[in-house]
N, C-alpha and C positions, 0 to 999 in steps of 0.2 A: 604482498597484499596489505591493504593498509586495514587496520583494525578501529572502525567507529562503533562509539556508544551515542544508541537511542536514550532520549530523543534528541534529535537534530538541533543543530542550533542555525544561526545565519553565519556564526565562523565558521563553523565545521562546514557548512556547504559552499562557503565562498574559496574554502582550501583544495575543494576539487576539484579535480580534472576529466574530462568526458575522454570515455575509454579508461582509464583510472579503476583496476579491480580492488572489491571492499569487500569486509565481510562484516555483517552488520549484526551487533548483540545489543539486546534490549526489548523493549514493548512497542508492537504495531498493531494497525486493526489491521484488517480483512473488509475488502465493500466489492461486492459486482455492479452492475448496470441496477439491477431491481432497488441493492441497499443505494444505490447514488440517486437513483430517483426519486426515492421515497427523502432522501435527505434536500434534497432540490426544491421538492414542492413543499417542504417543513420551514425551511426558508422563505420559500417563494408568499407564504401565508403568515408570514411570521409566528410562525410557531419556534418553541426552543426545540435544539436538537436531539436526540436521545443520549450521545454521546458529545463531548469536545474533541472537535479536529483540530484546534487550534494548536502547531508546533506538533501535529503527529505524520506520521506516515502511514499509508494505507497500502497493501499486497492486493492487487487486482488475483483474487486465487478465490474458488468454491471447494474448496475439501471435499472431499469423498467421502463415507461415512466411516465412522470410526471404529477401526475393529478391537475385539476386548483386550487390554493391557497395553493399548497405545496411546499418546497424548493427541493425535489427531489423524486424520487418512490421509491419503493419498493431496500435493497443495500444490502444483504445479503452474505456473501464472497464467494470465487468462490476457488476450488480444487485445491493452494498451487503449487501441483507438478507439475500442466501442464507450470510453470512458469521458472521451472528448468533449461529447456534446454537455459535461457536468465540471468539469475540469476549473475553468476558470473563477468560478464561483465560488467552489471550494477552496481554490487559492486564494480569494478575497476574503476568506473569512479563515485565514489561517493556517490551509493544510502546509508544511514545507515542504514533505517525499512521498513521494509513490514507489513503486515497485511492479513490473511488469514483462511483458514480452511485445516487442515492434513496434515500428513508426510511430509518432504522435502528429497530428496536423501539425500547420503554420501556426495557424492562433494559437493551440495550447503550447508550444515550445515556445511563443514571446511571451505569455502568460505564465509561462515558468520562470524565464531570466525575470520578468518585469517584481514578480513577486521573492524572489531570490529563493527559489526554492532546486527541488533537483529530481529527475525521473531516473530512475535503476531500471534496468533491466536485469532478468535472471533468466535461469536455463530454461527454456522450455521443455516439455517430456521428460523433465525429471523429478514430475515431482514426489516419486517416492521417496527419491534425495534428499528432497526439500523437507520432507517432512519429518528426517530424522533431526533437522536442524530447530524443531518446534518443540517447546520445552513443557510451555503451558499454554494451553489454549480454553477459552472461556467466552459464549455467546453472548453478549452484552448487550446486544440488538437486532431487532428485527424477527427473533426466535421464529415464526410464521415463514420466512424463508426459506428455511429450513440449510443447505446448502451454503445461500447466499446470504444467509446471517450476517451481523457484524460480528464479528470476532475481537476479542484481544488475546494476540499470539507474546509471548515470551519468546526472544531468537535469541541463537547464540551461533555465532561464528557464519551468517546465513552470505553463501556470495553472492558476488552482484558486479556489474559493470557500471559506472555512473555513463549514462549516455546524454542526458542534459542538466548545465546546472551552472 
């Protein structure tokens, strides 16, 4: 397994290979569907964003709540395509990685090559796994989600399969 440090670069994503297992250490956020929306129409209004996605990665994951003496609950990845309809936009304004579970449409995988960026996939139902791989975790945005917060995670050694990039 090949061992990349966050954050991404456009070498480090042009050196990969789909199917290619990684383990990824360094700083990512966390966004579901509600955090993608609410960054869509912050955009969409030209408003500035609460965070910079520019050269980040973001884990399609809503944590579970956090039990005492742990750095976060339960982070197991969340269903890829429900992210689609927000995908391409955020690629425009800089995300380079995602991270997830299944398929991605037609448009968002040209929207991925086009923008040179790259989608991971990781284990699904493991994310008790996952979450021993989460060092630090910190809401950064959206707190009112609760859940579905943005997050900034601390990873270390987190696997992953590159499946487009």
């Amino acid at each position: 397994m090949r061992k990349i440090c966050l954050p991404l670069t456009k070498q480090i994503i042009s050196d990969l290979k789909p199917g290619e297992e990684v383990l990824l250490t360094g700083s990512i956020l966390t966004a579901r569907d509600a955090a993608h929306k609410r960054l869509i129409d912050a955009l969409k209004s030209g408003k500035e964003l609460p965070v910079s996605i520019k050269g980040e990665t973001i884990y399609y994951t809503g944590p579970t709540p956090t039990r005492p003496g742990e750095v976060i609950g339960s982070c197991g990845p969340t269903t890829s395509s429900r992210m689609d309809g927000f995908t391409p936009i955020l690629l425009k304004h800089g995300l380079l990685g995602m991270i997830g579970k299944g398929e991605r449409s037609v448009e968002v995988k040209k929207a991925i090559k086009k923008a040179g960026a790259v989608y991971f996939v990781t284990i699904g139902g493991a994310g008790a796994y996952l979450s021993e791989k989460v060092k630090e975790s910190e809401i950064i945005a959206y707190k009112d989600l609760r859940t579905e917060s943005i997050r900034k995670l601390v990873i270390e050694d987190f696997p992953a399969i590159v499946s487009i990039g």
